[in-house]
matplotlib code that plots the C-alpha trace (Angstrom):
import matplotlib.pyplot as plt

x = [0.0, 2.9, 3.8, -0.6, -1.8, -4.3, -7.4, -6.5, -5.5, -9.4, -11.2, -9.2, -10.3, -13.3, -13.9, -12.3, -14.8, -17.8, -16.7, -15.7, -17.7, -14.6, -13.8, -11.9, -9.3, -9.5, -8.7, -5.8, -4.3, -4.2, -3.5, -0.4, -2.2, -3.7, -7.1, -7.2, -5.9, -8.8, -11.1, -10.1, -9.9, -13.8, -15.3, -13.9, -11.4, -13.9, -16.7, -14.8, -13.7, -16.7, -20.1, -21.4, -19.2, -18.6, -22.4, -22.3, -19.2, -20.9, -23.7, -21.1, -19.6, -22.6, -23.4, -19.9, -20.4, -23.8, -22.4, -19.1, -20.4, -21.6, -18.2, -16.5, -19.0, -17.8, -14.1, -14.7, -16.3, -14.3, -11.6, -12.6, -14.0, -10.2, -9.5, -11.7, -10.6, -7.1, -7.1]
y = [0.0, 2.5, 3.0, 4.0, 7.4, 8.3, 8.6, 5.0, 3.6, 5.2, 3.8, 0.2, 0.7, 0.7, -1.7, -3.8, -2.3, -3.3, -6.6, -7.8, -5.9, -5.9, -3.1, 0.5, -1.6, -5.0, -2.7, -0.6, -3.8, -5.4, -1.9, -1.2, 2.3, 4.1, 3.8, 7.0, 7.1, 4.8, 6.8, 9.9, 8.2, 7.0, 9.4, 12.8, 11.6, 9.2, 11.8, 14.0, 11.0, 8.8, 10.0, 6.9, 4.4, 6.9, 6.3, 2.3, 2.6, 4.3, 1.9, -0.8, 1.9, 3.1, -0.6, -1.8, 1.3, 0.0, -3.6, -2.2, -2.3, -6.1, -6.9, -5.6, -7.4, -10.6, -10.0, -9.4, -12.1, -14.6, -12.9, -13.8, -16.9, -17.7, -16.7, -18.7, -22.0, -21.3, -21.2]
z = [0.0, 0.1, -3.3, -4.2, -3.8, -0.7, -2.8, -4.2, -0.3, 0.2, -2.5, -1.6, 1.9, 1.4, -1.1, 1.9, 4.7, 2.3, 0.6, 4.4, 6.9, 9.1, 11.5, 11.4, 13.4, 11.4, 8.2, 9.6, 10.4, 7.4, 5.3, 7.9, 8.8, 11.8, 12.8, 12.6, 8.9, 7.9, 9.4, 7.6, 4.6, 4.8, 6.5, 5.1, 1.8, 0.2, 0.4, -2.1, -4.2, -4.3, -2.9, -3.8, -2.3, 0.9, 1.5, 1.3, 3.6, 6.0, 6.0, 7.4, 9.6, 11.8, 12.0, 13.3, 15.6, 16.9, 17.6, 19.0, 22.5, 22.4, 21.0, 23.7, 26.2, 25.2, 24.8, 28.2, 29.4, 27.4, 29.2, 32.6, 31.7, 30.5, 33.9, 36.1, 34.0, 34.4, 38.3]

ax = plt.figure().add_subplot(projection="3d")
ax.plot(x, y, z, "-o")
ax.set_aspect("equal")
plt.show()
């Protein structure tokens, strides 16, 4: 991804975001940027570039926000869980 140009990284990301329905996080990982650079890219960059696809990308986005908290419920507990059986 370092030799294509932000608009492309953008367009690729989300591509990735809609053909996977992974994460800010998930996609920052395996792009090798900051969640923070992925999030620029699809919520302010890919407006300009592609209204279109900056719309279905969001879609995913507000989605994965929605869910974030239930995710983050059973990391938990699977982390305690992990716990209990180990002692």
């Amino acid at each position: 991804m370092k030799n294509s140009s932000i608009e492309e990284r953008a367009v690729n990301l989300a591509q990735y975001i809609i053909d996977s329905k992974d994460t800010v996080r998930g996609a920052a990982k395996k792009f090798g940027v900051s969640k923070s650079t992925v999030h620029k890219d699809l919520t302010e960059r890919l407006a300009k570039i592609n209204p279109a696809l900056s719309r279905d990308v969001r879609q995913i986005l507000d989605e994965n926000k929605a869910e974030r908290h239930i995710r983050g419920g059973m990391a938990t507990k699977l982390k305690y869980l992990k716990e209990h059986l180990d002692n």
